[in-house]
FINUDREN-38116 format. One record per residue: residue number from 1; residue in three letters; x, y, z of N, C-alpha, C, CB in turn. Coordinates in steps of 0.1 Angstrom, whole numbers, m for minus. Glycine has a CB too. Layout:
N
<rec pos="NUM" code="ala" n_u="X" n_v="Y" n_w="Z" ca_u="X" ca_v="Y" ca_w="Z" c_u="X" c_v="Y" c_w="Z" cb_u="X" cb_v="Y" cb_w="Z"/>
...
REM end
This chain:
127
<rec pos="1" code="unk" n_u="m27" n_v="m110" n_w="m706" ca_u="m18" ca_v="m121" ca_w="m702" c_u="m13" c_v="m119" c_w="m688" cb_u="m6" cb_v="m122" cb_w="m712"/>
<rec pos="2" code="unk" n_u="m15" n_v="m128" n_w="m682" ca_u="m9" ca_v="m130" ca_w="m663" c_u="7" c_v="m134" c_w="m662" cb_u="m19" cb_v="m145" cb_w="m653"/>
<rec pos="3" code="unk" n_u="12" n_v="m127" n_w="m655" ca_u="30" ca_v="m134" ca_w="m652" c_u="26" c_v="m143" c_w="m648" cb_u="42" cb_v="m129" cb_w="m641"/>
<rec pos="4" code="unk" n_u="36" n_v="m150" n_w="m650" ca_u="42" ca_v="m166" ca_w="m645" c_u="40" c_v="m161" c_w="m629" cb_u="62" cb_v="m170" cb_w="m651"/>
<rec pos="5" code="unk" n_u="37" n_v="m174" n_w="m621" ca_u="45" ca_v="m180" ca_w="m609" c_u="58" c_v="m176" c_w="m609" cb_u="45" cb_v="m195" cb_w="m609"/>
<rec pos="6" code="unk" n_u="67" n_v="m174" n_w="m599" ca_u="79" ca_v="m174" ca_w="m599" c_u="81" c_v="m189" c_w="m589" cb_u="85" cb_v="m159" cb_w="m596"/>
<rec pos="7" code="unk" n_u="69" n_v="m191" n_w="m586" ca_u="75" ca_v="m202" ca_w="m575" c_u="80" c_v="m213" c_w="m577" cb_u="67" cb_v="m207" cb_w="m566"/>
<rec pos="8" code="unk" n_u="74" n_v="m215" n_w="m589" ca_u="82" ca_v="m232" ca_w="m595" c_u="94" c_v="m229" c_w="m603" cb_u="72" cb_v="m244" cb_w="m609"/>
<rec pos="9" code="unk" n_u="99" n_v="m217" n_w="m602" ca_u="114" ca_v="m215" ca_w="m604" c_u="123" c_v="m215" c_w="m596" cb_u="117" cb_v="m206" cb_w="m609"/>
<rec pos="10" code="unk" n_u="118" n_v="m206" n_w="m584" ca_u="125" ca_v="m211" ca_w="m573" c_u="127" c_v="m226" c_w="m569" cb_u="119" cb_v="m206" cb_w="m563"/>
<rec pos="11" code="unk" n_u="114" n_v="m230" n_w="m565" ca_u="118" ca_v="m245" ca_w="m563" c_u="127" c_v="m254" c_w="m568" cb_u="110" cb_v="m251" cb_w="m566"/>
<rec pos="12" code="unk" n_u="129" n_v="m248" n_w="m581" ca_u="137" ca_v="m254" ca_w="m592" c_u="153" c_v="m252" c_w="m584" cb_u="133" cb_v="m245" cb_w="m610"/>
<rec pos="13" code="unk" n_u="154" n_v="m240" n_w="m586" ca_u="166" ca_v="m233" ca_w="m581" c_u="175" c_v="m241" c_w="m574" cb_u="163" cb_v="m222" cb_w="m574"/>
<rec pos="14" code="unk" n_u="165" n_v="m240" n_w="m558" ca_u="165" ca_v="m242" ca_w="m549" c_u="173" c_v="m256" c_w="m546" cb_u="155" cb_v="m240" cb_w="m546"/>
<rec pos="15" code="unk" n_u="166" n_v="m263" n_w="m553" ca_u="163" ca_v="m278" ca_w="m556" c_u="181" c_v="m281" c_w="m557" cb_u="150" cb_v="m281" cb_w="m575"/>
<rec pos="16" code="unk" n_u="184" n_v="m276" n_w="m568" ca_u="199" ca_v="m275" ca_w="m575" c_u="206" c_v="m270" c_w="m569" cb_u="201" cb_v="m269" cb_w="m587"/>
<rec pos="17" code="unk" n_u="205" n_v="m260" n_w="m560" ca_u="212" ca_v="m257" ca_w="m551" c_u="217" c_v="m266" c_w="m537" cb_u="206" cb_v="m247" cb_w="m548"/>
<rec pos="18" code="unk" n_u="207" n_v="m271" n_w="m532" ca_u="212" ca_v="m283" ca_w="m522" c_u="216" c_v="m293" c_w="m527" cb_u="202" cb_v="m288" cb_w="m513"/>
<rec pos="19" code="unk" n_u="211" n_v="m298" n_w="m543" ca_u="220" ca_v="m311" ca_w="m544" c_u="236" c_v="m307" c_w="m549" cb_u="213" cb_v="m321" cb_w="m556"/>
<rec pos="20" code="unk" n_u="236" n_v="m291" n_w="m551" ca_u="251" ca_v="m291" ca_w="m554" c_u="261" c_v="m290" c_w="m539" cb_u="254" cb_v="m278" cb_w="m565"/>
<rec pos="21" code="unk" n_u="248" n_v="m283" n_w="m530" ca_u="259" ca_v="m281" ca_w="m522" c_u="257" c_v="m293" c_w="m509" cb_u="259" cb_v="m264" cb_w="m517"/>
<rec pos="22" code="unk" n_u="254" n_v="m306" n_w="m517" ca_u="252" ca_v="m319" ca_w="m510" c_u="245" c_v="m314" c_w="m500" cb_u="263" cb_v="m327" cb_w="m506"/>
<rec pos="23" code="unk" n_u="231" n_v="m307" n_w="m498" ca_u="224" ca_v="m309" ca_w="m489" c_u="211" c_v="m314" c_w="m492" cb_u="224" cb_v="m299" cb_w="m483"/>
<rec pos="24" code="unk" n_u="202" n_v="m319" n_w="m479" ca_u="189" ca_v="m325" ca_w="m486" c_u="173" c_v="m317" c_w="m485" cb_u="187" cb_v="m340" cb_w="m480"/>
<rec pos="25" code="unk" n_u="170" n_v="m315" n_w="m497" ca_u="157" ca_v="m309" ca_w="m496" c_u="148" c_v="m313" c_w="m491" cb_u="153" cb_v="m306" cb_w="m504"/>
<rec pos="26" code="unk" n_u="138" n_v="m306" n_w="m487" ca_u="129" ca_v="m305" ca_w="m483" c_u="116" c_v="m296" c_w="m484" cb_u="133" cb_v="m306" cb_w="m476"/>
<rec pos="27" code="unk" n_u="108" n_v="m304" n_w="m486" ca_u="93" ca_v="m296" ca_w="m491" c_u="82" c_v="m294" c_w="m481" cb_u="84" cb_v="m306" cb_w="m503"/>
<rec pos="28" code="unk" n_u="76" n_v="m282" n_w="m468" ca_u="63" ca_v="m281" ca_w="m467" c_u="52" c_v="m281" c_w="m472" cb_u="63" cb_v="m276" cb_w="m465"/>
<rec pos="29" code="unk" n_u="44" n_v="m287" n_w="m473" ca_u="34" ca_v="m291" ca_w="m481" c_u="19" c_v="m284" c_w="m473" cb_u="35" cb_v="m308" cb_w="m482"/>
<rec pos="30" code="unk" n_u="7" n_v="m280" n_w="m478" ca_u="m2" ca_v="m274" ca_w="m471" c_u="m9" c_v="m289" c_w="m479" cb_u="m6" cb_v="m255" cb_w="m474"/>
<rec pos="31" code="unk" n_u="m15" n_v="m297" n_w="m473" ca_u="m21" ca_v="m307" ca_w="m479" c_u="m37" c_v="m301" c_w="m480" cb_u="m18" cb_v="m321" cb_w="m470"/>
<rec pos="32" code="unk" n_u="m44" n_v="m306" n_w="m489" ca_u="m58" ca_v="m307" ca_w="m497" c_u="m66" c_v="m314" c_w="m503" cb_u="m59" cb_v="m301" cb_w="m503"/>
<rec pos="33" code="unk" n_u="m78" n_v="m315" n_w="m510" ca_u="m77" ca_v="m327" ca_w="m517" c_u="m71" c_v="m322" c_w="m527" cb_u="m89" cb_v="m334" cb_w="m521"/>
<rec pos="34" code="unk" n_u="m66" n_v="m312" n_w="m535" ca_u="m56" ca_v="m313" ca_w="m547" c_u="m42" c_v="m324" c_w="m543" cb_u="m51" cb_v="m297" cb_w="m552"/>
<rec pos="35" code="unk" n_u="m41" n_v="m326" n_w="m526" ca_u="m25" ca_v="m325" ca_w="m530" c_u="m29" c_v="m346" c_w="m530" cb_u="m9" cb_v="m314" cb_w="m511"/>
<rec pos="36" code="unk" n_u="m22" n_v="m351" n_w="m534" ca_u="m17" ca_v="m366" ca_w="m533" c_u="m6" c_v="m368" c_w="m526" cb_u="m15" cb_v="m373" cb_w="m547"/>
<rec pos="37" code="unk" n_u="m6" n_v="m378" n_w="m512" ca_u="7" ca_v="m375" ca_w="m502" c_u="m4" c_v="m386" c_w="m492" cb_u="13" cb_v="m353" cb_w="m494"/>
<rec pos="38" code="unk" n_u="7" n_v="m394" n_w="m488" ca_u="1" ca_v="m404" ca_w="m475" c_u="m6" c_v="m400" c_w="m465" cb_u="9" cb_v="m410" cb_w="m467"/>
<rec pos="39" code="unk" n_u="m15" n_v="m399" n_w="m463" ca_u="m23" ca_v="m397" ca_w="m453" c_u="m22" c_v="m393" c_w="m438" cb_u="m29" cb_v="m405" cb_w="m453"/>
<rec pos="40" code="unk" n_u="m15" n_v="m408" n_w="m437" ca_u="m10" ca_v="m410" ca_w="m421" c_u="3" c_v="m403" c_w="m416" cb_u="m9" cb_v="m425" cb_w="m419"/>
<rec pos="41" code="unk" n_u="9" n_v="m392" n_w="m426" ca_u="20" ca_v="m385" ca_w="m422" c_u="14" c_v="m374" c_w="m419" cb_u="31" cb_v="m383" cb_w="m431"/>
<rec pos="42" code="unk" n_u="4" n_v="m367" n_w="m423" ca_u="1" ca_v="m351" ca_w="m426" c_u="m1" c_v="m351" c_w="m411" cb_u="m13" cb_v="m345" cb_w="m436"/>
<rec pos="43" code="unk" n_u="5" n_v="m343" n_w="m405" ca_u="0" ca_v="m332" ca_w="m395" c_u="m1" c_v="m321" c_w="m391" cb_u="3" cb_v="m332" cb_w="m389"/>
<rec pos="44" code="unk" n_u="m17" n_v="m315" n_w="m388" ca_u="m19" ca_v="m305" ca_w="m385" c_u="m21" c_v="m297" c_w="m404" cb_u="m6" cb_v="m302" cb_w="m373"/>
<rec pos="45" code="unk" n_u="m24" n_v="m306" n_w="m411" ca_u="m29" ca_v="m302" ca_w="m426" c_u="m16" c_v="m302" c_w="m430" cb_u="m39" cb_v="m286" cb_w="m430"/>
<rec pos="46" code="unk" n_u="m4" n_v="m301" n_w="m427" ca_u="7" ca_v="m305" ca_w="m436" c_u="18" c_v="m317" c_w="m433" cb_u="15" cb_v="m293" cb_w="m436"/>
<rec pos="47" code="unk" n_u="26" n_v="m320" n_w="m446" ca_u="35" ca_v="m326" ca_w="m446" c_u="47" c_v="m322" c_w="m452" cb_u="30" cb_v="m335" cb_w="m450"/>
<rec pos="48" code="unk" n_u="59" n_v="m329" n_w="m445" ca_u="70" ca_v="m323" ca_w="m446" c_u="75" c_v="m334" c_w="m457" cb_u="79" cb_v="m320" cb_w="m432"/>
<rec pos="49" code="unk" n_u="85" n_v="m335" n_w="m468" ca_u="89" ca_v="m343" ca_w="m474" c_u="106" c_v="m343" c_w="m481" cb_u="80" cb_v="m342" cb_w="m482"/>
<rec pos="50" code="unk" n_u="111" n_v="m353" n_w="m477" ca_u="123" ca_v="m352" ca_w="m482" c_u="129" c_v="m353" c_w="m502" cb_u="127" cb_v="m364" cb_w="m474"/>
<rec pos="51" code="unk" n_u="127" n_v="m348" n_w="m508" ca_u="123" ca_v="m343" ca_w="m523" c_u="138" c_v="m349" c_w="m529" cb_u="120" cb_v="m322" cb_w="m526"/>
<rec pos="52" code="unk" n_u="152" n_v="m353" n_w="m520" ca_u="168" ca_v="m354" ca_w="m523" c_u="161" c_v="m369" c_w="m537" cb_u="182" cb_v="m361" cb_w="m504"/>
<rec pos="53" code="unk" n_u="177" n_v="m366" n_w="m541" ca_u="176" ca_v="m379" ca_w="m554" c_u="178" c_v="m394" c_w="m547" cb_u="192" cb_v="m377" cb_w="m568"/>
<rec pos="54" code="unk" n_u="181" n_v="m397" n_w="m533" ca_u="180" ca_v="m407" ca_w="m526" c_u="170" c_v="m413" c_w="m524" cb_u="184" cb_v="m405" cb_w="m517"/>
<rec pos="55" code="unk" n_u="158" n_v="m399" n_w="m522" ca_u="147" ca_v="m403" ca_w="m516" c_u="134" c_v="m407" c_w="m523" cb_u="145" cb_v="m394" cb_w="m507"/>
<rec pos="56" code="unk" n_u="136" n_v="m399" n_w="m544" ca_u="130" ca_v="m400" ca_w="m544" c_u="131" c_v="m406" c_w="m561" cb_u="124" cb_v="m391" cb_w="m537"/>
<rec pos="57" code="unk" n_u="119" n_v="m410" n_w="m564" ca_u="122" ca_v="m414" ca_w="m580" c_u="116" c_v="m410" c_w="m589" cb_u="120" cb_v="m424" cb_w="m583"/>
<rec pos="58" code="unk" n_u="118" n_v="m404" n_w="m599" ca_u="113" ca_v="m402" ca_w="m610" c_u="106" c_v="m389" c_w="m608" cb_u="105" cb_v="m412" cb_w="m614"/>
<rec pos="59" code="unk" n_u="120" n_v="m377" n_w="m599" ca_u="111" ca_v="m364" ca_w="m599" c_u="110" c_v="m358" c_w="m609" cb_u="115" cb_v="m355" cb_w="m591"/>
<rec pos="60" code="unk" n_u="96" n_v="m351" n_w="m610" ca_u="97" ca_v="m338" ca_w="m615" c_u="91" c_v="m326" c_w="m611" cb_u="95" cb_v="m338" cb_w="m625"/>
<rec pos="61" code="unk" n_u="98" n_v="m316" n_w="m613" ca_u="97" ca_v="m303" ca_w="m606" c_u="85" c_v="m294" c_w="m619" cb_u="115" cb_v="m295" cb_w="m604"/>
<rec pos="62" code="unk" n_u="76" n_v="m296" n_w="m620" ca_u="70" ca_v="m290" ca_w="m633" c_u="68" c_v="m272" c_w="m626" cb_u="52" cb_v="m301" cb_w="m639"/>
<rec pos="63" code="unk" n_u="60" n_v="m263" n_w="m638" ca_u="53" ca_v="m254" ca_w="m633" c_u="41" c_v="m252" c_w="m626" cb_u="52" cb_v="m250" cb_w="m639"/>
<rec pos="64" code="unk" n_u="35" n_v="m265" n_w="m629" ca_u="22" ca_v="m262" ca_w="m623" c_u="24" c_v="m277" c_w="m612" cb_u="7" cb_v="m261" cb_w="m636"/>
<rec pos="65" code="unk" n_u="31" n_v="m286" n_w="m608" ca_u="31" ca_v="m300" ca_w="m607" c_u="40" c_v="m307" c_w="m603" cb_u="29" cb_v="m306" cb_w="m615"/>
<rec pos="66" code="unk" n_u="46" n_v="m308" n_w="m590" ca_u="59" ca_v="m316" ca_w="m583" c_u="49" c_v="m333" c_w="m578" cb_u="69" cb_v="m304" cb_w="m564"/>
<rec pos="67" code="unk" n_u="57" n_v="m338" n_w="m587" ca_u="55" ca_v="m353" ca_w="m585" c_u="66" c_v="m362" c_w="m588" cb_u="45" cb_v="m358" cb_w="m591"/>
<rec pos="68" code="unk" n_u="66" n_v="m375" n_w="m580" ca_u="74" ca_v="m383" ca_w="m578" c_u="71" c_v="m392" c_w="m571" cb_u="83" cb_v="m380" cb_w="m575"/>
<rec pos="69" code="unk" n_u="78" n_v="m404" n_w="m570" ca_u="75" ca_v="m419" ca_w="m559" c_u="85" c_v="m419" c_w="m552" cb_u="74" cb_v="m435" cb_w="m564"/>
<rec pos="70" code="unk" n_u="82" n_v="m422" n_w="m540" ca_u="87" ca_v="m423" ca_w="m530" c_u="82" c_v="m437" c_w="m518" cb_u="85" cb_v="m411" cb_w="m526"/>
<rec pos="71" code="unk" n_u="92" n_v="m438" n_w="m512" ca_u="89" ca_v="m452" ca_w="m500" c_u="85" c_v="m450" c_w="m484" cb_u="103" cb_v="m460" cb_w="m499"/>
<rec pos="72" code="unk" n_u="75" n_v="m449" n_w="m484" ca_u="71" ca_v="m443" ca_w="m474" c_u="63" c_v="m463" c_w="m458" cb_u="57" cb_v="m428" cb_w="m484"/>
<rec pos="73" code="unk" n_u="74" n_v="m463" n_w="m453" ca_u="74" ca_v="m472" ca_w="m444" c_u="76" c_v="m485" c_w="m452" cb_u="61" cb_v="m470" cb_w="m436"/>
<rec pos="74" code="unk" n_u="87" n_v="m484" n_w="m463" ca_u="91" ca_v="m496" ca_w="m476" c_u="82" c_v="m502" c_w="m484" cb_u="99" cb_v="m508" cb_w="m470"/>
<rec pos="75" code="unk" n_u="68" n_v="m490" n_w="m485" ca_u="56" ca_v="m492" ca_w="m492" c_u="60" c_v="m482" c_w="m501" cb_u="43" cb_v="m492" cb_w="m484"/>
<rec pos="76" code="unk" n_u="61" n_v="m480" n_w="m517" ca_u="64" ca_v="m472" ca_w="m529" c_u="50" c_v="m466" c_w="m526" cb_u="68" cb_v="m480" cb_w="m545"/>
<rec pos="77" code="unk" n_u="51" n_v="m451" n_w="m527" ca_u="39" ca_v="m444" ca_w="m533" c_u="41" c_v="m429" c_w="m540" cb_u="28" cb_v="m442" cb_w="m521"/>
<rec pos="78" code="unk" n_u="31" n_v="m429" n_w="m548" ca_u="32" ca_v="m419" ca_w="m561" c_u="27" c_v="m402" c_w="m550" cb_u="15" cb_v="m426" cb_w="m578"/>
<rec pos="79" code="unk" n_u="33" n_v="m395" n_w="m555" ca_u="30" ca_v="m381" ca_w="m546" c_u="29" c_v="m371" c_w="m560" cb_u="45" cb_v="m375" cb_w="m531"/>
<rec pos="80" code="unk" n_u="17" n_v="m362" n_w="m557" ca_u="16" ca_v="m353" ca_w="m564" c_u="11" c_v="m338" c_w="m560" cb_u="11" cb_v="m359" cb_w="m573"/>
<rec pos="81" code="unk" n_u="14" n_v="m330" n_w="m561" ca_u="16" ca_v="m318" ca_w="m551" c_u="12" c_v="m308" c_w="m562" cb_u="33" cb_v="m315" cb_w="m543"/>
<rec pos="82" code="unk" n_u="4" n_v="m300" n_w="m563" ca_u="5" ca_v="m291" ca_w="m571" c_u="14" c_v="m276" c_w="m562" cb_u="m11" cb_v="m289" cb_w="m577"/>
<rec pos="83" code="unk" n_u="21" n_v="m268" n_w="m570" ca_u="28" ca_v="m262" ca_w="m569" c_u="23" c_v="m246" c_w="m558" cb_u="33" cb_v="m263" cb_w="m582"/>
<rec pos="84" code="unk" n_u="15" n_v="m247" n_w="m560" ca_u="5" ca_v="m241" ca_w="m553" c_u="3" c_v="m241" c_w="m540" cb_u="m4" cb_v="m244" cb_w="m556"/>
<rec pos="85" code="unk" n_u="3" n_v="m257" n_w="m537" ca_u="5" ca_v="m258" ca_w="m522" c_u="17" c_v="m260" c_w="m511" cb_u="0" cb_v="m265" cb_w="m520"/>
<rec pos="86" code="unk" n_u="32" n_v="m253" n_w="m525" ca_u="40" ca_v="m258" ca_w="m512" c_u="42" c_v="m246" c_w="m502" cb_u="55" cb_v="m265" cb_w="m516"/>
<rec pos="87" code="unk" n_u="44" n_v="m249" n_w="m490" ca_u="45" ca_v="m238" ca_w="m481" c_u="61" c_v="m230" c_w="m484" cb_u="42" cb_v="m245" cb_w="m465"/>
<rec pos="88" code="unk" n_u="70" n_v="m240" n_w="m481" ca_u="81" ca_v="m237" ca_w="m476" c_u="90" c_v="m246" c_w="m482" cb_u="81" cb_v="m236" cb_w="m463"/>
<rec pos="89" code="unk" n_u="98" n_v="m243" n_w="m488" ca_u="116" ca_v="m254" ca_w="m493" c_u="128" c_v="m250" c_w="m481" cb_u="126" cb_v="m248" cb_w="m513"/>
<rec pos="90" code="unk" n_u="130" n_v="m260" n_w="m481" ca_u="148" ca_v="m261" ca_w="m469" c_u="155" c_v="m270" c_w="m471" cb_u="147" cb_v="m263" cb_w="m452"/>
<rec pos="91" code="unk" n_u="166" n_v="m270" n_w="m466" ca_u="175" ca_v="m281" ca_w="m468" c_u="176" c_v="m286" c_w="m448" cb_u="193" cb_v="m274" cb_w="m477"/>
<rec pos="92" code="unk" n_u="182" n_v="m297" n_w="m449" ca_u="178" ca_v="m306" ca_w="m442" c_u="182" c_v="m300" c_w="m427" cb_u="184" cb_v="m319" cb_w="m447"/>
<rec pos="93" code="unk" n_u="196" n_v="m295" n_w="m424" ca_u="200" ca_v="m288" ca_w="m414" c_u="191" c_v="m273" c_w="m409" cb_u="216" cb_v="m285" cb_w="m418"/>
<rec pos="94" code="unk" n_u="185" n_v="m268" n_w="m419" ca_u="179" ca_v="m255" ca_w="m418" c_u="189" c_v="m245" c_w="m412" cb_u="166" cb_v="m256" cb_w="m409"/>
<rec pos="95" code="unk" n_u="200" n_v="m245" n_w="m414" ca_u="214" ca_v="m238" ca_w="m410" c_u="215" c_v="m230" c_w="m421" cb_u="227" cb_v="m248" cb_w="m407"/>
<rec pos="96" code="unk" n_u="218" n_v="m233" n_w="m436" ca_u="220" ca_v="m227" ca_w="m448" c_u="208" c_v="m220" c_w="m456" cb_u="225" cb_v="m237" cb_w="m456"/>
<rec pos="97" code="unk" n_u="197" n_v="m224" n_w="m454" ca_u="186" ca_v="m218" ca_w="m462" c_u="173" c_v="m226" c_w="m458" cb_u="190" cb_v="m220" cb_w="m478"/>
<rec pos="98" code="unk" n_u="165" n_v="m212" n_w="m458" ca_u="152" ca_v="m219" ca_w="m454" c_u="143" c_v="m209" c_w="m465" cb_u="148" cb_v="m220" cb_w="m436"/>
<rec pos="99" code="unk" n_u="131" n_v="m211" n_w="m466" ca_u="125" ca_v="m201" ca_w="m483" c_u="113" c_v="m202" c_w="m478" cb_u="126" cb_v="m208" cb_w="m503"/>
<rec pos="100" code="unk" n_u="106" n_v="m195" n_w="m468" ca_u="90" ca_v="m194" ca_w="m471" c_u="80" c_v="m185" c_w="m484" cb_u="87" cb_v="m188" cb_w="m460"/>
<rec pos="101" code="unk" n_u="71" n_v="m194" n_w="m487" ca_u="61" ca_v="m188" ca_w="m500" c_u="51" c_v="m178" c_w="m486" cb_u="47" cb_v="m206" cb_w="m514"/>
<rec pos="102" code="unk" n_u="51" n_v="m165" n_w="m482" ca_u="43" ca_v="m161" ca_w="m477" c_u="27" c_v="m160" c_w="m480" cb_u="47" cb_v="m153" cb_w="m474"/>
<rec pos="103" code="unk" n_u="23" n_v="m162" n_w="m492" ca_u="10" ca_v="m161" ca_w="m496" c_u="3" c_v="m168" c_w="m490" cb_u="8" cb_v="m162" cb_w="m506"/>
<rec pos="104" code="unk" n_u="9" n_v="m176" n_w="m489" ca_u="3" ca_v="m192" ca_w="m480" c_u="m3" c_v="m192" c_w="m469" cb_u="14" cb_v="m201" cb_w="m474"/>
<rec pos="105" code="unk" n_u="3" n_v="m182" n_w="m459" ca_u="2" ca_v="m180" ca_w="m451" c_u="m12" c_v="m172" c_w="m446" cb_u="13" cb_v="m175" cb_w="m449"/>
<rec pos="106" code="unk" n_u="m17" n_v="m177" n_w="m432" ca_u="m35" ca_v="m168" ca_w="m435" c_u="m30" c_v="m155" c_w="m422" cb_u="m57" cb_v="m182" cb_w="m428"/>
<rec pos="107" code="unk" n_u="m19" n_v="m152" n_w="m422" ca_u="m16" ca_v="m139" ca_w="m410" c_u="m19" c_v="m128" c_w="m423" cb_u="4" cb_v="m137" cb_w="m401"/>
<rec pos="108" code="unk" n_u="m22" n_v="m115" n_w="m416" ca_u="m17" ca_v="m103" ca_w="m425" c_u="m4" c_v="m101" c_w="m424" cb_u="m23" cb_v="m91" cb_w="m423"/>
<rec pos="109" code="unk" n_u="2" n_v="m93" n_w="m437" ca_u="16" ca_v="m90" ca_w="m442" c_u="19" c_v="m87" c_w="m430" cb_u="18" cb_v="m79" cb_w="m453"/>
<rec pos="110" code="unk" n_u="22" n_v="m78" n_w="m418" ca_u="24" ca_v="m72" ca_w="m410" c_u="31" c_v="m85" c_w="m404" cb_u="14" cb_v="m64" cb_w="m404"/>
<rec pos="111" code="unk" n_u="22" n_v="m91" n_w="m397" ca_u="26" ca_v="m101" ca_w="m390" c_u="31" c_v="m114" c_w="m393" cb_u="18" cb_v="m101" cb_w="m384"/>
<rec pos="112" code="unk" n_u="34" n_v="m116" n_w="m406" ca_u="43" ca_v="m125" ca_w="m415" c_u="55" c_v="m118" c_w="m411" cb_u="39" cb_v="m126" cb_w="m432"/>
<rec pos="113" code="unk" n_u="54" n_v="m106" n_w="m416" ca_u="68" ca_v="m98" ca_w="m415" c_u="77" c_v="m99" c_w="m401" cb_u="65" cb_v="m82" cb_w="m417"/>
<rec pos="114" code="unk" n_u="64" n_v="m94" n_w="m392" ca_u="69" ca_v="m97" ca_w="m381" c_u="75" c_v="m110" c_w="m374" cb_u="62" cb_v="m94" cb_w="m375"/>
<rec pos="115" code="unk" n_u="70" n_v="m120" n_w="m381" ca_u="73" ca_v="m136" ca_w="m376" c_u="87" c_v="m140" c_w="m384" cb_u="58" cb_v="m148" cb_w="m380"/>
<rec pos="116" code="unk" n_u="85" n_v="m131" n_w="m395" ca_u="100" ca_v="m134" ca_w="m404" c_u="111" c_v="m129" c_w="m395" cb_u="102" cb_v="m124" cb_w="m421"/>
<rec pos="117" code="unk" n_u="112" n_v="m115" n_w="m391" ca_u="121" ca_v="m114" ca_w="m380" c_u="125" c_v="m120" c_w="m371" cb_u="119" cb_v="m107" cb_w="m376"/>
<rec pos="118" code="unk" n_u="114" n_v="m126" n_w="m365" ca_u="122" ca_v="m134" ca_w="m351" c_u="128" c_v="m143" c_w="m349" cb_u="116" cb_v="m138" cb_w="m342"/>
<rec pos="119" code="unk" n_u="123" n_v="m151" n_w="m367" ca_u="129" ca_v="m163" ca_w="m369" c_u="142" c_v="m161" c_w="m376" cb_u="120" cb_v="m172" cb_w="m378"/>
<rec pos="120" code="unk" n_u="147" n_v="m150" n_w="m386" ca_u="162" ca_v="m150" ca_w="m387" c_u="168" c_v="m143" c_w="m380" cb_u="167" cb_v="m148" cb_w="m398"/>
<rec pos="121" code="unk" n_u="163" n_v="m139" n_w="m363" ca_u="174" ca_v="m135" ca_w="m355" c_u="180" c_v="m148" c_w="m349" cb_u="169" cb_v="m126" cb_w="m343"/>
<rec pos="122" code="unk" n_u="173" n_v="m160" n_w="m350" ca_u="181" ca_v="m173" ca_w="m349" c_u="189" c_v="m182" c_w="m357" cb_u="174" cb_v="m179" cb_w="m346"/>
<rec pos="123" code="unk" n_u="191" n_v="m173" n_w="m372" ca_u="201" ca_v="m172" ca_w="m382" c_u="209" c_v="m167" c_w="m387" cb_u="200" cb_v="m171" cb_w="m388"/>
<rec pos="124" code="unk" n_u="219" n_v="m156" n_w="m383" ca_u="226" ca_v="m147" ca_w="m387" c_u="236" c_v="m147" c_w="m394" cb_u="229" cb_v="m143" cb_w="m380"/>
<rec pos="125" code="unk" n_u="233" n_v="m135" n_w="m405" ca_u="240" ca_v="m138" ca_w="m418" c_u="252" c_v="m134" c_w="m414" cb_u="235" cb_v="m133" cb_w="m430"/>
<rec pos="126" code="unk" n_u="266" n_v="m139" n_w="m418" ca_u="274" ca_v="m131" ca_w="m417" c_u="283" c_v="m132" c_w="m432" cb_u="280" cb_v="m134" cb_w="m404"/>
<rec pos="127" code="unk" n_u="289" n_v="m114" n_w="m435" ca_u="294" ca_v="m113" ca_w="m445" c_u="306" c_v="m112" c_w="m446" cb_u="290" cb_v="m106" cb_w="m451"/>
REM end
């Protein structure tokens, strides 16, 4: 028997976390033909998406499956993402939390690690 993903729990988490602390999420997306997502947004193989309950309808955050409709240029369209491909969740300011999935990523560990550093020296936690 294989563990669970932990990622579609995070997501989940996450998810509940910005809408409690009124901020708005946000999904990187590594687009593919698995993923369903407008076309004419993806850049550079991804799309960024606003996931908040404003933006979107009839989410759901599954284990294997984030889908929902959304209005993209006041044209409704159905998005379906398998969970697999999201890169990264954040909330809208990127001030409070930002969550990269590093697997995603095609660097070796080393230099993920390294790129994680430079980026929260422009975040600093304070306790």
């Amino acid at each position: 028997m294989s563990a669970a993903s932990t990622k579609p729990y995070l997501v989940r988490a996450i998810y509940e976390w910005c809408s409690d602390a009124g901020q708005t999420p946000y999904l990187s997306v590594k687009v593919d033909a698995s993923t369903r997502v407008p076309m004419e947004f993806v850049k550079n193989g991804e799309i960024v998406l606003n996931i908040g309950p404003g933006a979107t309808r009839a989410l759901v955050l599954g284990n294997e499956v984030i889908q929902f409709s959304a209005r993209f240029g006041g044209v409704s369209r159905d998005i379906w993402i398998p969970v697999s491909r999201v890169m990264a969740f954040r909330e809208q300011s990127f001030l409070h939390l930002v969550v990269y999935f590093p697997f995603f990523f095609t660097l070796r560990r080393m230099e993920f690690y390294q790129r994680s550093i430079e980026i929260l020296r422009y975040f600093p936690v304070n306790h």
